[in-house]
N, C-alpha and C positions, 0 to 999 in steps of 0.2 A: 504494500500500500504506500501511496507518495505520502512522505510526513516531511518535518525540517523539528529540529530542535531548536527552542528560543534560550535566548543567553540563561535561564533560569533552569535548563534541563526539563522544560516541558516539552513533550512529543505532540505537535499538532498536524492532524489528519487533514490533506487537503484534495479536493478532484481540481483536476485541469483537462478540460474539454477543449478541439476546436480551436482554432488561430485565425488569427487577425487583433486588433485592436483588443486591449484585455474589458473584461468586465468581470469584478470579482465582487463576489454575494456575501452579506456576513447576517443570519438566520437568528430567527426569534427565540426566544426561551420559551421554552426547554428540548428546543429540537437542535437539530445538526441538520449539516452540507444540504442531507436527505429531501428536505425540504422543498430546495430551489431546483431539485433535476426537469421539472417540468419547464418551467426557464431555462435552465442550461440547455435544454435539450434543441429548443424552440431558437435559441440566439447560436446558439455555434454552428446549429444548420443554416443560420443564415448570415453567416462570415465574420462572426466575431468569439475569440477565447474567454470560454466561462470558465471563472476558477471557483472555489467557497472549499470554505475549512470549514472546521468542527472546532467553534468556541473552548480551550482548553476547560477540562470539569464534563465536555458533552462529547455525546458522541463515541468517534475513535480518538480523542487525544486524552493526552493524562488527564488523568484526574486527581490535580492537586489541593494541596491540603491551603496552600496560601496562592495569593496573587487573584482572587476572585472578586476582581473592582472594577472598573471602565477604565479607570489607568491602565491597569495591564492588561485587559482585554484589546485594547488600540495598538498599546505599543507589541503584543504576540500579533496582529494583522498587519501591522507594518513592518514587521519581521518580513512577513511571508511577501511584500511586494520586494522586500529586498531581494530574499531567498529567492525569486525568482525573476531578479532585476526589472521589473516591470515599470513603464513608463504611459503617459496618456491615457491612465485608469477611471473606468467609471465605478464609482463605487455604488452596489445596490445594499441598503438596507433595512431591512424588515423589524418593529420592535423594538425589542434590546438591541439586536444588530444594526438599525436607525440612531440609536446612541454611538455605537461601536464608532461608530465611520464618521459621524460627528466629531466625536471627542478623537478620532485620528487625525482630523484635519484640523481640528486645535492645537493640538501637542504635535503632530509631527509640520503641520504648514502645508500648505498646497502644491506642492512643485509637480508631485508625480501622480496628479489629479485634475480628470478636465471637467468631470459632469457626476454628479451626484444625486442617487433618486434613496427618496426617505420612504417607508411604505408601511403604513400603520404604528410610525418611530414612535417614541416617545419623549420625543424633544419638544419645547428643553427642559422639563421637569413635572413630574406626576405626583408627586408625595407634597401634600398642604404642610406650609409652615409658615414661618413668619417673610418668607422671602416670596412665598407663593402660598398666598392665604385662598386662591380657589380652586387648589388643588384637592385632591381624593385624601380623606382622612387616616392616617397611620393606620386606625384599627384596619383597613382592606387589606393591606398589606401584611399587617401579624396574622391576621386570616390565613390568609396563603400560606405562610410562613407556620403556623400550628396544623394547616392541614396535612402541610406535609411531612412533619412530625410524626402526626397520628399516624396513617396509611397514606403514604405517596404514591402507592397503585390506585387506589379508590380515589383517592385524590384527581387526578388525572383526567378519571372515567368522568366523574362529575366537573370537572373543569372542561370539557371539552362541546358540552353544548351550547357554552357560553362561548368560546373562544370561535368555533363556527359561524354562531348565531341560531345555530336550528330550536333555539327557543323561541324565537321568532314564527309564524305562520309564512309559508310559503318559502324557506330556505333549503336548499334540494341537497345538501352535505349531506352525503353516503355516509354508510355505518364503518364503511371500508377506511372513509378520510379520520373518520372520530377514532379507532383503532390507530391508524397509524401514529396518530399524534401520543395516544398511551405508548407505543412501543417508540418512540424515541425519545418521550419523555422518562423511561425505565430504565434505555440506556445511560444517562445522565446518573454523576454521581450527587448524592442527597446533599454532602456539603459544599458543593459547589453550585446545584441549582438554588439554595438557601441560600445562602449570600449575595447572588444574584438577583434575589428578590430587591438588596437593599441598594443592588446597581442599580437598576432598572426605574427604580422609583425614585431614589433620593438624589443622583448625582443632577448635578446642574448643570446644563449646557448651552445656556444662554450666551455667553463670550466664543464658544464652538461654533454658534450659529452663525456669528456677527464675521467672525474670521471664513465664511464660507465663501469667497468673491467667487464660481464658479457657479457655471448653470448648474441650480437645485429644483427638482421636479419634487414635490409631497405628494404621495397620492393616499387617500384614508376614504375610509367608510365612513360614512352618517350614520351607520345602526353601528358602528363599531363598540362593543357593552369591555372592552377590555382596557382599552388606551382612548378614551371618548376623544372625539376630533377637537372640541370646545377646549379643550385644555392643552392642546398640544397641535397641529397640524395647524388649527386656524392662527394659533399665537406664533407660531414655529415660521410663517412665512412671515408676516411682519418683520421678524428679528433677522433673516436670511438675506441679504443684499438684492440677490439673485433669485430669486425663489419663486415660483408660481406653482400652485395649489389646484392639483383635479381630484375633485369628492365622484366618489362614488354610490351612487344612491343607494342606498338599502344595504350597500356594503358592510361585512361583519369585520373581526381583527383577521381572520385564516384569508386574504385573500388571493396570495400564490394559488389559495388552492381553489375557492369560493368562485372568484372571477378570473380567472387563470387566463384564458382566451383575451380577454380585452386587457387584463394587464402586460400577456406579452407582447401586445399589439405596442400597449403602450411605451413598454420599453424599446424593440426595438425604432420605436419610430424614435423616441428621444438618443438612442445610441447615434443613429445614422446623423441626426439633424447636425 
């Protein structure tokens, strides 16, 4: 399997599809690469290199005991453009990996970045405080965080209607996409997608956004019940230099998977432009 080792001795799992211009995926919590094959599959057939790794703690890379922050989750993916000298990068990210690519292009700088697309991100911050008093309340978050305590199987099963949307009426997420989401969220080690909880929610990335000068495409759901678009996407393009915002109607958080077809449309269209 292709991996690379970051200077901390973590192994991270990466696929590299297809050549031409790179475009490399960084995937949502609690899944891995797995995720984006339907994208990768769609954009490498049509002349561009899809890469995505496995967020260290998920997937096929280690699963370490330390380093489970947005800090090190940027600087392990800017590893990997090293690792593979890559230049003229579109970064796609999904969620947590919406953070990920943010806070890479804060901390590492733009050079080897030309286009940016955020997709159901959770930028620039989800966790209410005093810096962001209309943010989602702590206790949503220790939720999460005790359910997966309790049974992080069970957990999962019952997380996954909600991350669909098929609590909703009229949302067509196969029993087959709700499974898969359990089986890569199982591959995941318990202390590393836990800690994660407190990336995901609490880091701020409002200065991330602002250092973004490069075409950034948002694209989110309206029914999105996970990362609500009001807190993040619609605030997230204001803060973004560059930024323009396509909602998707009735759109839930799964939508590589949900609207697949008109997302890859939409990527490749912003690849080529």
């Amino acid at each position: 399997m292709p991996s690379f080792t970051t200077k901390d001795g973590t192994e991270i799992f990466y696929k590299d599809w297809g050549s031409g211009l790179p475009i490399v995926f960084s995937h949502g919590w609690p899944l891995s690469s797995d995720a984006w094959e339907t994208q990768m599959l769609h954009l490498s057939a049509n002349g561009f290199r899809c890469i995505a790794h496995d967020r260290r703690g998920h997937g096929r890379s280690s699963q370490t005991f330390h380093g489970n922050d947005m800090n090190t989750y940027a600087d392990d993916l800017h590893a990997l453009l090293v690792h593979l000298n890559l230049r003229d990068v579109m970064l796609v990210g999904h969620s947590t990996g919406g953070a990920e690519v943010t806070r890479l292009v804060g901390r590492h700088g733009p050079a080897k970045i030309r286009k940016v697309v955020l997709i159901g991100a959770v930028t620039p911050k989800m966790a209410k405080g005093a810096d962001n008093p209309d943010g989602l309340p702590m206790e949503v978050f220790d939720g999460i965080r005790a359910g997966l305590l309790k049974d992080k199987s069970q957990f999962f099963k019952d997380f996954a209607p909600t991350f669909f949307g098929v609590n909703n009426e009229g949302q067509p997420a196969s029993q087959g996409m709700q499974d898969a989401f359990w089986v890569l969220g199982m591959q995941a080690g318990l202390k590393n997608i836990y800690e994660c909880v407190s990336a995901f929610s609490e880091t701020d990335l409002t200065q991330d956004l602002k250092d973004m000068s490069m075409p950034v495409l948002i694209i989110h759901g309206d029914d999105d019940q996970v990362v609500p678009i009001e807190l993040t996407a619609k605030r997230a393009v204001q803060i973004a230099p560059n930024a323009t915002l396509k909602v998707y109607p009735g759109g839930s958080h799964a939508l590589p998977d949900m609207a697949r077809d008109q997302l890859n449309a939409d990527l490749l269209a912003f690849a080529k432009a």
